[in-house]
CHARMM-style PDB file with segment names, atoms N, HN, CA, C and O in Angstrom:
ATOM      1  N   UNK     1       9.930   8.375 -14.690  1.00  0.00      PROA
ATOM      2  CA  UNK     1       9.982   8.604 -13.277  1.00  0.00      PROA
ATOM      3  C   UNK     1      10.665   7.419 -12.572  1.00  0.00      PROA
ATOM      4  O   UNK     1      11.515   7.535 -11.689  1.00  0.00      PROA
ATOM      5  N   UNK     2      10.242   6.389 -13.019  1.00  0.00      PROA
ATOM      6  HN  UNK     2       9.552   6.295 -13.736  1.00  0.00      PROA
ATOM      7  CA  UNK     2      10.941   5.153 -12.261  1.00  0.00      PROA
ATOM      8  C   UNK     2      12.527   4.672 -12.443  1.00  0.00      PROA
ATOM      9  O   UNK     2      13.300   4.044 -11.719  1.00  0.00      PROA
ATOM     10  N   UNK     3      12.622   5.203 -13.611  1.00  0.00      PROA
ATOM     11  HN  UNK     3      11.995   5.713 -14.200  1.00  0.00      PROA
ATOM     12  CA  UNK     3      14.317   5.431 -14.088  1.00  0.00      PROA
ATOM     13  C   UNK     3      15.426   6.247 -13.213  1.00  0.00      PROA
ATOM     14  O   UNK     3      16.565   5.859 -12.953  1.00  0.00      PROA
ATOM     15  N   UNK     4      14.708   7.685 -12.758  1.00  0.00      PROA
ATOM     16  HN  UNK     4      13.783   8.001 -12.969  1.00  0.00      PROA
ATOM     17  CA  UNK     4      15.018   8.448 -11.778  1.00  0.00      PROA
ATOM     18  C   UNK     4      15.043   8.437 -10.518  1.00  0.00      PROA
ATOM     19  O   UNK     4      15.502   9.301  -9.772  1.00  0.00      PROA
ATOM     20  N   UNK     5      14.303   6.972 -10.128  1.00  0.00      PROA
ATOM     21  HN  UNK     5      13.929   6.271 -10.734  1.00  0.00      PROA
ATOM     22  CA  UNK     5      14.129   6.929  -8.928  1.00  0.00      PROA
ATOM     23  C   UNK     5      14.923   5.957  -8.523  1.00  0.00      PROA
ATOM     24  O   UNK     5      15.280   5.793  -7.356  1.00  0.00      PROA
ATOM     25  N   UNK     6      15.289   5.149  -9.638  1.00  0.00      PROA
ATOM     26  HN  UNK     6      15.000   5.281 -10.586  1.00  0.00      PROA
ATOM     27  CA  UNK     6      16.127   4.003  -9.386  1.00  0.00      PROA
ATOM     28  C   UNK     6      17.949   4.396  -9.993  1.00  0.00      PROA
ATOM     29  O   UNK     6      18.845   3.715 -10.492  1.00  0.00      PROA
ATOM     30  N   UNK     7      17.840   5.427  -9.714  1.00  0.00      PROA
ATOM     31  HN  UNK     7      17.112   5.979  -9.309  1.00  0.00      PROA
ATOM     32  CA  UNK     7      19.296   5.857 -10.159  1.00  0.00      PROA
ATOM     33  C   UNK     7      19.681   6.885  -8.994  1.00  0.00      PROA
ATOM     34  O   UNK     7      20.825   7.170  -8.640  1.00  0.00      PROA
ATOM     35  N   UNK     8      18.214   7.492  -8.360  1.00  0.00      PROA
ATOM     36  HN  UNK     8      17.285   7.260  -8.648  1.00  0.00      PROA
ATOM     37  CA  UNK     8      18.799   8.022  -7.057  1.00  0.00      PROA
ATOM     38  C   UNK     8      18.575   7.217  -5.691  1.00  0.00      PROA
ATOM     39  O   UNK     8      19.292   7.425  -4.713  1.00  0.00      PROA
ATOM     40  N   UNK     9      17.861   6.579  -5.691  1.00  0.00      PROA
ATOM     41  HN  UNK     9      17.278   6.410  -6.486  1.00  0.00      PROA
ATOM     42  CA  UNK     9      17.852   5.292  -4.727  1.00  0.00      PROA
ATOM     43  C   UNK     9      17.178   3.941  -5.285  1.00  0.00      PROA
ATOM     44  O   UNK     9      15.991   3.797  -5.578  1.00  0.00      PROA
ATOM     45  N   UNK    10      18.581   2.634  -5.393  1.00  0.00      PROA
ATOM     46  HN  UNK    10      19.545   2.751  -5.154  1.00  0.00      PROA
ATOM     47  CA  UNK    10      18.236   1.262  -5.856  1.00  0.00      PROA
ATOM     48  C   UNK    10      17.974   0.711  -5.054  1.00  0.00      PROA
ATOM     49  O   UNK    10      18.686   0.181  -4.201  1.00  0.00      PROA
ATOM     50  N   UNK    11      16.579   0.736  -5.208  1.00  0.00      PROA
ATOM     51  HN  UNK    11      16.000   1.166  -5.900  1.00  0.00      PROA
ATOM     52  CA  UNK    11      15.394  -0.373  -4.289  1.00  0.00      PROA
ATOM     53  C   UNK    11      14.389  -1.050  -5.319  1.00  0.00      PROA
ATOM     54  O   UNK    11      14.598  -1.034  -6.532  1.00  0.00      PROA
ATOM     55  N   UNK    12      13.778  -1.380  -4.996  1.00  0.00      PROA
ATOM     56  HN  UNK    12      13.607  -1.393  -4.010  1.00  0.00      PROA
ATOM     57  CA  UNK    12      12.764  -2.183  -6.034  1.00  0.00      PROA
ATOM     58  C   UNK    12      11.161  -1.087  -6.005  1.00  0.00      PROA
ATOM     59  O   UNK    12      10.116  -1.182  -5.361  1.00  0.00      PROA
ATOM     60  N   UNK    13      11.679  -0.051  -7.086  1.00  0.00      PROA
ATOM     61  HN  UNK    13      12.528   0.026  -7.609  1.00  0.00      PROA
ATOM     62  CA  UNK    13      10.430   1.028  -7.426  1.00  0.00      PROA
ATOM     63  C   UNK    13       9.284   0.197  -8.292  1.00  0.00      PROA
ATOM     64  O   UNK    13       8.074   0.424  -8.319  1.00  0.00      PROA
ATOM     65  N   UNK    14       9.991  -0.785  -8.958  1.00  0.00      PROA
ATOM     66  HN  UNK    14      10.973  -0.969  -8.936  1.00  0.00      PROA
ATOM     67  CA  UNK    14       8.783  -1.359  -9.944  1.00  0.00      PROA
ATOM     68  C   UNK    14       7.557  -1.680  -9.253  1.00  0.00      PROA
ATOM     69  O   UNK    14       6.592  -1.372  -9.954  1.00  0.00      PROA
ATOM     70  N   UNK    15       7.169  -2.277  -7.934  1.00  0.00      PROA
ATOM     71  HN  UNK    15       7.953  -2.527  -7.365  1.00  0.00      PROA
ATOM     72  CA  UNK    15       5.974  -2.501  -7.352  1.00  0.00      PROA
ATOM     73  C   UNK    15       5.778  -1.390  -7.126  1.00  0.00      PROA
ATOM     74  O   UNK    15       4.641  -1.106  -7.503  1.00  0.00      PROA
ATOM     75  N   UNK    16       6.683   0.096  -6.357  1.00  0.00      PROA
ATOM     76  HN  UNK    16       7.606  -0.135  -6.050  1.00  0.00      PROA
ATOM     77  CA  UNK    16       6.048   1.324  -6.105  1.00  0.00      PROA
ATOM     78  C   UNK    16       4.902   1.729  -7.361  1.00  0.00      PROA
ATOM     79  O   UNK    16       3.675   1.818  -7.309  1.00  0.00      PROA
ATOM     80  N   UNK    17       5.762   1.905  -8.371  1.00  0.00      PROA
ATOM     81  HN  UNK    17       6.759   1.833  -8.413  1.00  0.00      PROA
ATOM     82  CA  UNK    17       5.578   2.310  -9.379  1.00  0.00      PROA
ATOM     83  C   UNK    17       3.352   1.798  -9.940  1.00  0.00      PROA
ATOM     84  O   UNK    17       2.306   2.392 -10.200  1.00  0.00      PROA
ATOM     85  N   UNK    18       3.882   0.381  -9.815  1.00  0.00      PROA
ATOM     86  HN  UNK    18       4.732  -0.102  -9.604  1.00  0.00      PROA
ATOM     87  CA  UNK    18       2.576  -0.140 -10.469  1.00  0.00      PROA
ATOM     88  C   UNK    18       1.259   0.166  -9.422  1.00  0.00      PROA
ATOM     89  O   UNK    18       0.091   0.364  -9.759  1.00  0.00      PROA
ATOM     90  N   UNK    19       1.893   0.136  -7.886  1.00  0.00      PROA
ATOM     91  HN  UNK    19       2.842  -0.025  -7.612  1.00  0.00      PROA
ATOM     92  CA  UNK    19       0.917   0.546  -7.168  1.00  0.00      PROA
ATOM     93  C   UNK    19       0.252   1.906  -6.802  1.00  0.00      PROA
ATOM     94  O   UNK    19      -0.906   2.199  -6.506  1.00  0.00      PROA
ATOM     95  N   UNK    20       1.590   2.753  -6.948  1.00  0.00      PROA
ATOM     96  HN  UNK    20       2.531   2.515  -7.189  1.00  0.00      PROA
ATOM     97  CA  UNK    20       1.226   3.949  -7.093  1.00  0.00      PROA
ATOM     98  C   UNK    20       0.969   4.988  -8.009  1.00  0.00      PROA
ATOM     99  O   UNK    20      -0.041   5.679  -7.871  1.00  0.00      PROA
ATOM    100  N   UNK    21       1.843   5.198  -9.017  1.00  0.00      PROA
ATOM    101  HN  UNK    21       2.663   4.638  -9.129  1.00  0.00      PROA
ATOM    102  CA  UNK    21       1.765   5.883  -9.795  1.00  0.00      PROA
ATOM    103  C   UNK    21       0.880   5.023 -10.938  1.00  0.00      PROA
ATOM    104  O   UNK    21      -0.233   5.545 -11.013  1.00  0.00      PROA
ATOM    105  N   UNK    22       0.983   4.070 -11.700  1.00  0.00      PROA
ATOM    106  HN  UNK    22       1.886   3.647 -11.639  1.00  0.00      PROA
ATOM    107  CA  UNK    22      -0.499   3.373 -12.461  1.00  0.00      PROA
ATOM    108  C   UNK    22      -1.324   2.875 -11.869  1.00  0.00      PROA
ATOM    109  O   UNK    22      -2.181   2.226 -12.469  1.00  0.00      PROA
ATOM    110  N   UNK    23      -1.352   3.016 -10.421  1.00  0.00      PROA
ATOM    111  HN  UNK    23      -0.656   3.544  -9.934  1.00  0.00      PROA
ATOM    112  CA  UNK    23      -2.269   2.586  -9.665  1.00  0.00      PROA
ATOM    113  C   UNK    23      -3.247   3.248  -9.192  1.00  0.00      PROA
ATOM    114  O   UNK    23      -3.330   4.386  -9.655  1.00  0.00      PROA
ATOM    115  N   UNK    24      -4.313   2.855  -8.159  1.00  0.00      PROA
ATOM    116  HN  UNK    24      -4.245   1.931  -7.783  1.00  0.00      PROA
ATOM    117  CA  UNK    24      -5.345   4.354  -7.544  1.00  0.00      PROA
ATOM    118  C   UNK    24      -4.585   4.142  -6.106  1.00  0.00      PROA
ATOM    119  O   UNK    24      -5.344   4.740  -5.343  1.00  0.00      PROA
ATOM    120  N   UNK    25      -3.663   3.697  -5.422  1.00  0.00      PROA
ATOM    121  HN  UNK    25      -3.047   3.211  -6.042  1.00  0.00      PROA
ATOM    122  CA  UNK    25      -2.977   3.325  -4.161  1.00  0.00      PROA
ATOM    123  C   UNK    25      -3.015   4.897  -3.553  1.00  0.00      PROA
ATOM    124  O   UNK    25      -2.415   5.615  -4.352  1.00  0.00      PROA
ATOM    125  N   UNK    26      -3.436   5.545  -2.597  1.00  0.00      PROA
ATOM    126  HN  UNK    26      -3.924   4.962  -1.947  1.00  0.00      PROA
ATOM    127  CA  UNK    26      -2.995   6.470  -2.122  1.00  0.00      PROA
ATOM    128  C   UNK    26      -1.346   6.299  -1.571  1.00  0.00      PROA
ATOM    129  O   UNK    26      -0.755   5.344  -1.066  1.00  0.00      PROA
ATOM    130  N   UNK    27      -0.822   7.994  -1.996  1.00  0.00      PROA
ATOM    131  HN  UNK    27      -1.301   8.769  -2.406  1.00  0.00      PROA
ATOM    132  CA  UNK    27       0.669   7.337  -1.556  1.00  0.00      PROA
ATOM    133  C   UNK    27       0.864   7.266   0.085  1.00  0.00      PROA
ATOM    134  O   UNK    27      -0.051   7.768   0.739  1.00  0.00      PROA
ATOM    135  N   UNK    28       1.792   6.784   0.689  1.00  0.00      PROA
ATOM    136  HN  UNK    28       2.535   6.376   0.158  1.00  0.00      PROA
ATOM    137  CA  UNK    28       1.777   6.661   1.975  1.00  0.00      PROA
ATOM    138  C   UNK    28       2.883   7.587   2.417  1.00  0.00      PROA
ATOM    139  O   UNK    28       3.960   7.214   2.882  1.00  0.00      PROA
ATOM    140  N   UNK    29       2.376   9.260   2.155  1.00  0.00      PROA
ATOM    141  HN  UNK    29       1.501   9.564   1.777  1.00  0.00      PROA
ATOM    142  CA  UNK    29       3.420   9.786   2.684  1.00  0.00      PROA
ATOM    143  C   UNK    29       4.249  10.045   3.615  1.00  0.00      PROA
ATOM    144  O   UNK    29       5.450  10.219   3.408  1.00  0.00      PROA
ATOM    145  N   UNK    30       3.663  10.103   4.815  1.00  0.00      PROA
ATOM    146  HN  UNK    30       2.688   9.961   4.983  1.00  0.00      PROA
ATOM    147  CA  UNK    30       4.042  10.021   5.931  1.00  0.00      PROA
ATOM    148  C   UNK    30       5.417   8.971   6.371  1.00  0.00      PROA
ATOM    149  O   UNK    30       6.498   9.182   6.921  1.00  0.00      PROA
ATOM    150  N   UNK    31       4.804   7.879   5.869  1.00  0.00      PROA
ATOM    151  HN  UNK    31       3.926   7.708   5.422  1.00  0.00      PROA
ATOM    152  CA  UNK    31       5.834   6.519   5.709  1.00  0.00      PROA
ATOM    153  C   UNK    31       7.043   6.606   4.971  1.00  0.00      PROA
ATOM    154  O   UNK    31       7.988   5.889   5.300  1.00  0.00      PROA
ATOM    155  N   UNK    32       7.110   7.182   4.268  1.00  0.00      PROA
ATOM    156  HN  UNK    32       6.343   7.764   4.001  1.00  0.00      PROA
ATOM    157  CA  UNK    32       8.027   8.034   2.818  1.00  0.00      PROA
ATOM    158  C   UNK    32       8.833   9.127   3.637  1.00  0.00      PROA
ATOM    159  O   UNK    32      10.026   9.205   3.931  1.00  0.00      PROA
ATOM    160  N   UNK    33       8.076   9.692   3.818  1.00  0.00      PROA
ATOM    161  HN  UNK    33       7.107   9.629   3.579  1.00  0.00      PROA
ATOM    162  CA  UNK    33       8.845  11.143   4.035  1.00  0.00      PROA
ATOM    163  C   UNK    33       9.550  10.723   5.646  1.00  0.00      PROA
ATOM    164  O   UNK    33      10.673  11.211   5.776  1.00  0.00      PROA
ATOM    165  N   UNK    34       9.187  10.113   6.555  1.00  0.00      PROA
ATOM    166  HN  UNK    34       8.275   9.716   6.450  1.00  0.00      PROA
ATOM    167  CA  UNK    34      10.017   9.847   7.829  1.00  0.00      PROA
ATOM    168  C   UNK    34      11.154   8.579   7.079  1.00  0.00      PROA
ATOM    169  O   UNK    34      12.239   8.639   7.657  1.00  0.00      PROA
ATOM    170  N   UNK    35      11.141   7.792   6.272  1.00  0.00      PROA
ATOM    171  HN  UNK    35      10.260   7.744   5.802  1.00  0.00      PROA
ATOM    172  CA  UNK    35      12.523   7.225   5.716  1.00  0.00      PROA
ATOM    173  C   UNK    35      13.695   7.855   5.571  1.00  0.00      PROA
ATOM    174  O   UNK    35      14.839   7.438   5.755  1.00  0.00      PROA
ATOM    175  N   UNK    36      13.069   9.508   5.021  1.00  0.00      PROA
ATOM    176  HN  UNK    36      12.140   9.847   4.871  1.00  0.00      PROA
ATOM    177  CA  UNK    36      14.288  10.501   4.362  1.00  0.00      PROA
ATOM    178  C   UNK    36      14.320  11.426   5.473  1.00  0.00      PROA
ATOM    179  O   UNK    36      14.634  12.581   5.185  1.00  0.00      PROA
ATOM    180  N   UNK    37      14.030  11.133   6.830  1.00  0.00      PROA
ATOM    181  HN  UNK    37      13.775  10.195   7.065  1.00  0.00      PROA
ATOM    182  CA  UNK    37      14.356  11.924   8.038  1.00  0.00      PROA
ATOM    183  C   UNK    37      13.535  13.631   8.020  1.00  0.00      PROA
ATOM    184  O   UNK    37      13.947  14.672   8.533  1.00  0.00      PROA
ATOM    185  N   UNK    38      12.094  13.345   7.117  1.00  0.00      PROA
ATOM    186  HN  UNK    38      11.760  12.500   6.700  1.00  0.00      PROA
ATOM    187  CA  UNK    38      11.475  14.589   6.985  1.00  0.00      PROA
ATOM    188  C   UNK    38       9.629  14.118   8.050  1.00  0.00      PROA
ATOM    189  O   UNK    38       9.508  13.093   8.721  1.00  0.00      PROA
ATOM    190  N   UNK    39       8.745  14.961   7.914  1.00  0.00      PROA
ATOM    191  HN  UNK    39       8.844  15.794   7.369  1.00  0.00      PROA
ATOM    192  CA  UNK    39       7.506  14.624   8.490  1.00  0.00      PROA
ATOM    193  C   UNK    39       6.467  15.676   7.546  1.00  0.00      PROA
ATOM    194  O   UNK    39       6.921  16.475   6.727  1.00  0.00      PROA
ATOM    195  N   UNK    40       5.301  15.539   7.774  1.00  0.00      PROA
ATOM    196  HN  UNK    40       4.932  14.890   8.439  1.00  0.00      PROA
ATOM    197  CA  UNK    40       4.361  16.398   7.048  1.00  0.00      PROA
ATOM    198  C   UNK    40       3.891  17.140   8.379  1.00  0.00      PROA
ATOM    199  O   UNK    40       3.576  16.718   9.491  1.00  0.00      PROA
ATOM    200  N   UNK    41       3.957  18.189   7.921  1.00  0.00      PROA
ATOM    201  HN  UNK    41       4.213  18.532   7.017  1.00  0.00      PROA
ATOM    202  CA  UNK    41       3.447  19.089   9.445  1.00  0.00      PROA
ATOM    203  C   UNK    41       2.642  20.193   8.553  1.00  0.00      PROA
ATOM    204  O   UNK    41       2.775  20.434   7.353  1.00  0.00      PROA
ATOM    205  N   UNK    42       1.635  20.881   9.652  1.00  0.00      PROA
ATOM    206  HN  UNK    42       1.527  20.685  10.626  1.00  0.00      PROA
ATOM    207  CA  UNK    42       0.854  21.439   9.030  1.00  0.00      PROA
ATOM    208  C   UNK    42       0.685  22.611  10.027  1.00  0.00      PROA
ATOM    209  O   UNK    42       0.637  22.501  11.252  1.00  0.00      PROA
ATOM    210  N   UNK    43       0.559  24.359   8.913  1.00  0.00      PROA
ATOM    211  HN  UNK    43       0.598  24.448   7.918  1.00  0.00      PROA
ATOM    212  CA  UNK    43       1.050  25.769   9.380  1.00  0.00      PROA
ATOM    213  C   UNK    43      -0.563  25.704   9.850  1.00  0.00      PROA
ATOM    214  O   UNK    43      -1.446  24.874   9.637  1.00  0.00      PROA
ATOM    215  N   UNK    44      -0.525  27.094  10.661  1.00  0.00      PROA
ATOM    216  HN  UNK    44       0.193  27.768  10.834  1.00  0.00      PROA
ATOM    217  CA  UNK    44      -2.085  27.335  11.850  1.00  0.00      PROA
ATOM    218  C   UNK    44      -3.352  27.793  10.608  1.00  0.00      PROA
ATOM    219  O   UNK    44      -4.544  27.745  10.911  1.00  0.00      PROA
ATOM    220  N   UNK    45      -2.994  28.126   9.542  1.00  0.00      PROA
ATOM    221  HN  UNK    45      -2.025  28.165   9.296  1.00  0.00      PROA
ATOM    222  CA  UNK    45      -3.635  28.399   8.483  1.00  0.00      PROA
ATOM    223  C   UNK    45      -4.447  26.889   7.762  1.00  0.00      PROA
ATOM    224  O   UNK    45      -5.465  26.859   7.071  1.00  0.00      PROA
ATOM    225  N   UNK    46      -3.804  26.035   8.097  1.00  0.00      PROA
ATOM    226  HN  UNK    46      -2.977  26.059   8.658  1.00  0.00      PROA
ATOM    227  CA  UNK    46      -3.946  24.756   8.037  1.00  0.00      PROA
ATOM    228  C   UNK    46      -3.106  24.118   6.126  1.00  0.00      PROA
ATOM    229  O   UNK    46      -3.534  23.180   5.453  1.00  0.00      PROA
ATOM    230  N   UNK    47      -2.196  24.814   5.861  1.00  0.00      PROA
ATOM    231  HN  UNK    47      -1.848  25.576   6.407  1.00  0.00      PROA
ATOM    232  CA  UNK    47      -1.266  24.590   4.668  1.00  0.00      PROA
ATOM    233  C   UNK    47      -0.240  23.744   5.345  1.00  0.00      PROA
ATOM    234  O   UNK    47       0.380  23.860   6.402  1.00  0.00      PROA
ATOM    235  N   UNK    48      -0.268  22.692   4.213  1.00  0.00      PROA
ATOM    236  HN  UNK    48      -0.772  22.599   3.354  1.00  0.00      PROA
ATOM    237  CA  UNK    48       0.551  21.536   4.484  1.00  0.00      PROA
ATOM    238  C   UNK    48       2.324  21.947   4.164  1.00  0.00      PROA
ATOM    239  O   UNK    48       2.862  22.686   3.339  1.00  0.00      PROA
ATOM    240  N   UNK    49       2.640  21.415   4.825  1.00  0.00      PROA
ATOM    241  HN  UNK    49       2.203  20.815   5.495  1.00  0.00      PROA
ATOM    242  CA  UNK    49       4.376  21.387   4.473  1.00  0.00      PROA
ATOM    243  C   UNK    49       5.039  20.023   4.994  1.00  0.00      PROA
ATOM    244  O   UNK    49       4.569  19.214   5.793  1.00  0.00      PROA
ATOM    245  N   UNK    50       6.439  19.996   4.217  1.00  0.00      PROA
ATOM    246  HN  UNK    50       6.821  20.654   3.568  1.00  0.00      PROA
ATOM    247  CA  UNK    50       7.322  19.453   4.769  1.00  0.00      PROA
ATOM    248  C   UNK    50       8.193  19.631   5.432  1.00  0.00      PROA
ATOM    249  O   UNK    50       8.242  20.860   5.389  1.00  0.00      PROA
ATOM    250  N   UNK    51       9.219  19.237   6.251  1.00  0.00      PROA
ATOM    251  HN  UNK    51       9.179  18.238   6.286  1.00  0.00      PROA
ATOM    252  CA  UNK    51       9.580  19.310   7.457  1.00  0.00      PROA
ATOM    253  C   UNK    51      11.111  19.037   7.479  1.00  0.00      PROA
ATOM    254  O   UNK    51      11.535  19.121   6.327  1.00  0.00      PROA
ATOM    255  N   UNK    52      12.043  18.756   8.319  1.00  0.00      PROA
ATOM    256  HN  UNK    52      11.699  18.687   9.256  1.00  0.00      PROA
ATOM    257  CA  UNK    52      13.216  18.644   8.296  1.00  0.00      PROA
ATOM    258  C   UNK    52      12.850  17.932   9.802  1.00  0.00      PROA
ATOM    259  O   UNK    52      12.474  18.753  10.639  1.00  0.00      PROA
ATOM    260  N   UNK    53      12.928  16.084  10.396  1.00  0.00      PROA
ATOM    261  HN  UNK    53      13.233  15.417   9.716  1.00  0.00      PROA
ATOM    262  CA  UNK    53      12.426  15.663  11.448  1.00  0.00      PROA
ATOM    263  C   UNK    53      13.512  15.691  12.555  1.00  0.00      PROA
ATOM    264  O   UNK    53      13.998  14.614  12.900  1.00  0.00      PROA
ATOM    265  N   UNK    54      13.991  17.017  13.224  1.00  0.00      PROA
ATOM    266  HN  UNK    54      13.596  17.892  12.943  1.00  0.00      PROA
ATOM    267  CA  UNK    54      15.222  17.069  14.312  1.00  0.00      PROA
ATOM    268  C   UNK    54      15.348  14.948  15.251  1.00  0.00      PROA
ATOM    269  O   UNK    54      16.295  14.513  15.907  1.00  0.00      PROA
ATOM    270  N   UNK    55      14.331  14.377  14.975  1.00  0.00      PROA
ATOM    271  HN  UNK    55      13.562  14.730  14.442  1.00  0.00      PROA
ATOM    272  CA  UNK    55      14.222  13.248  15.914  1.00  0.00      PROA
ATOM    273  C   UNK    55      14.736  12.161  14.720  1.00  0.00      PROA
ATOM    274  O   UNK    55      14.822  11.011  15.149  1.00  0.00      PROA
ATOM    275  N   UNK    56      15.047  12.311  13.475  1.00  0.00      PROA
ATOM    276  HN  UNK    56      14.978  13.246  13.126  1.00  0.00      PROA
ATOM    277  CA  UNK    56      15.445  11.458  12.607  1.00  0.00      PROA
ATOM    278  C   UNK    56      16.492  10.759  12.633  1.00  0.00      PROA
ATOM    279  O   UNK    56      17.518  11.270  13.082  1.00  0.00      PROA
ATOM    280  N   UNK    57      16.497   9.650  12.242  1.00  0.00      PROA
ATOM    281  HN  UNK    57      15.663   9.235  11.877  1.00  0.00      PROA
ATOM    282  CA  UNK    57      17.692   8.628  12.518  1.00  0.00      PROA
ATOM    283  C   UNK    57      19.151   9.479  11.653  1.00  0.00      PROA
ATOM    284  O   UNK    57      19.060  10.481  10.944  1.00  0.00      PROA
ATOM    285  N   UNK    58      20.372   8.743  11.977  1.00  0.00      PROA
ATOM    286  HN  UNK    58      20.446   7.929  12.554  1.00  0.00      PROA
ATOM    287  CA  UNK    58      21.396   9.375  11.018  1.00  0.00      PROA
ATOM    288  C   UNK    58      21.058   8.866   9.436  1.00  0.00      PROA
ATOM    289  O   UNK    58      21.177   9.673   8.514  1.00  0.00      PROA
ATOM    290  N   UNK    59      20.646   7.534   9.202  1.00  0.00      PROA
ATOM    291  HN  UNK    59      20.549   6.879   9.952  1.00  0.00      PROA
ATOM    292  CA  UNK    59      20.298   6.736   7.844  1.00  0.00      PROA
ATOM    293  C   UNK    59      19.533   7.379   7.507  1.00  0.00      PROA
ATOM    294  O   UNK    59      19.830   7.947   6.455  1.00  0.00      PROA
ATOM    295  N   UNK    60      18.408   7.661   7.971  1.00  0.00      PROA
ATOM    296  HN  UNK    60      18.167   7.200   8.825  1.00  0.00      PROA
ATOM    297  CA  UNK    60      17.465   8.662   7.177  1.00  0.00      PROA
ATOM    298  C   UNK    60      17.537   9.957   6.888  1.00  0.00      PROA
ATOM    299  O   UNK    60      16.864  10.546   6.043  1.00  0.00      PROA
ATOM    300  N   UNK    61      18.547  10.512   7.756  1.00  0.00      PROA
ATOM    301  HN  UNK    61      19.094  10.033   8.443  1.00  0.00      PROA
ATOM    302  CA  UNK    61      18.925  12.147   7.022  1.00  0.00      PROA
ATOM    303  C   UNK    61      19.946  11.945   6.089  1.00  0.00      PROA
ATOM    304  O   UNK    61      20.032  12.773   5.183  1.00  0.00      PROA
ATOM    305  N   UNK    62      21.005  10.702   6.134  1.00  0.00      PROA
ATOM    306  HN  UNK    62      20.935  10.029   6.870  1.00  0.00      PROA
ATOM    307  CA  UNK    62      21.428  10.705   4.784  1.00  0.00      PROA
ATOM    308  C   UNK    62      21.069  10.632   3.621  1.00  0.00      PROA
ATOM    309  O   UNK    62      21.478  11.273   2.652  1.00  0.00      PROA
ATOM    310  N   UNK    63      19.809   9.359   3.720  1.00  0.00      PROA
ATOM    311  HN  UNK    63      19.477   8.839   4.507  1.00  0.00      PROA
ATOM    312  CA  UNK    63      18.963   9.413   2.800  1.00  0.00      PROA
ATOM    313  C   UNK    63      18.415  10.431   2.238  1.00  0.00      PROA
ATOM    314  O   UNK    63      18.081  10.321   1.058  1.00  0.00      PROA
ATOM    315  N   UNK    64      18.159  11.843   3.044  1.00  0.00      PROA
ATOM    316  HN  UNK    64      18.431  11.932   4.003  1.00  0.00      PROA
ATOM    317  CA  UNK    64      17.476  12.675   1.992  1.00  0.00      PROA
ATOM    318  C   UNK    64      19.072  13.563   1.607  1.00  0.00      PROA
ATOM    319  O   UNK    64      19.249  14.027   0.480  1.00  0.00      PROA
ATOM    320  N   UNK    65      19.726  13.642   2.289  1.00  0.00      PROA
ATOM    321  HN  UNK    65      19.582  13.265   3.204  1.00  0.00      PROA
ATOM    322  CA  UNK    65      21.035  14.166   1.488  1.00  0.00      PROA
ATOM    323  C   UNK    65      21.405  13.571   0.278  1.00  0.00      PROA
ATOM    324  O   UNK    65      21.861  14.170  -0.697  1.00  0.00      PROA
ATOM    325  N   UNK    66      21.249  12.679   0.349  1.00  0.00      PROA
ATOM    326  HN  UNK    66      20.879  12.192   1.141  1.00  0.00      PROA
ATOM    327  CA  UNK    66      21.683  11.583  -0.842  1.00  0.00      PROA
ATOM    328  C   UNK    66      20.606  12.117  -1.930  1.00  0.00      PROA
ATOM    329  O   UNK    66      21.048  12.710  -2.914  1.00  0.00      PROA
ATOM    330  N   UNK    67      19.373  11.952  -1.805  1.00  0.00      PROA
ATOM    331  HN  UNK    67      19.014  11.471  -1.005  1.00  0.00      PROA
ATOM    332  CA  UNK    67      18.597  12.390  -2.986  1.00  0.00      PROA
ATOM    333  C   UNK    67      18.585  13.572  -3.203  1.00  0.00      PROA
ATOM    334  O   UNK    67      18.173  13.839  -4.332  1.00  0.00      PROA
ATOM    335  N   UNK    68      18.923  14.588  -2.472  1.00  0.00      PROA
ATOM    336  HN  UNK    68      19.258  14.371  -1.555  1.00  0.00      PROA
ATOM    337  CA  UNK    68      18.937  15.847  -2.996  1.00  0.00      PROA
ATOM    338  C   UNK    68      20.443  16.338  -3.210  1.00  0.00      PROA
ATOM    339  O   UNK    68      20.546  17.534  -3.483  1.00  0.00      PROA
ATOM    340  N   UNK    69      21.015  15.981  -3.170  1.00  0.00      PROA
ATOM    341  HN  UNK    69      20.930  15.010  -2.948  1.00  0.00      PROA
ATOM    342  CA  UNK    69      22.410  16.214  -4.145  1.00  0.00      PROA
ATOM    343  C   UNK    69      22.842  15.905  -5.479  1.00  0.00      PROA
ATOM    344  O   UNK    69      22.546  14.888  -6.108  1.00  0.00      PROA
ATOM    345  N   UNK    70      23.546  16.835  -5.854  1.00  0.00      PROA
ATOM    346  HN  UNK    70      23.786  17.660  -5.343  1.00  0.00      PROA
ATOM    347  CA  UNK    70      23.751  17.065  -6.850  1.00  0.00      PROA
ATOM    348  C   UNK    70      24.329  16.000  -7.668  1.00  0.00      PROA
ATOM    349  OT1 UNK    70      24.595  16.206  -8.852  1.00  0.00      PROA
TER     350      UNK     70
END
C-alpha cells in the first residue's frame, strides 16, 4: 500500500503508514479527503458518502485528478 501511495503522490507516507495503517490512529478523513478537493457528506438515510467539494481549491481538485488517473 505504501508503494502505491508513494508512486501516486510523493510525500512522506512512511509516518502515515506507521500511524495509521500499523497503527490504532483513527484516520483523519475529513482532513484527507478536503486535500483532494472532496468532503464526507452524509444521505437523509444517514449513509455516508463522498463528495466532489464545488468550494475546493484548484490544487486540490488536481490532486484528486492526479490520483485517479490513469
Amino acid at each position: 500500500m505504501q508503494a502505491a501511495l508513494e508512486a501516486k503522490a510523493p510525500l512522506d507516507w512512511q509516518s502515515f503508514h506507521g500511524a495509521y495503517i500499523r497503527g490504532d490512529k483513527p484516520l483523519p478523513l475529513a482532513e484527507i479527503f478536503a486535500k483532494a478537493g472532496l468532503h464526507l457528506a452524509q444521505a437523509e438515510d444517514g449513509t455516508p458518502s463522498v463528495e466532489s467539494d464545488p468550494a475546493a481549491s484548484a490544487s486540490a481538485a488536481l490532486l484528486w485528478k492526479g490520483l485517479v488517473a490513469d
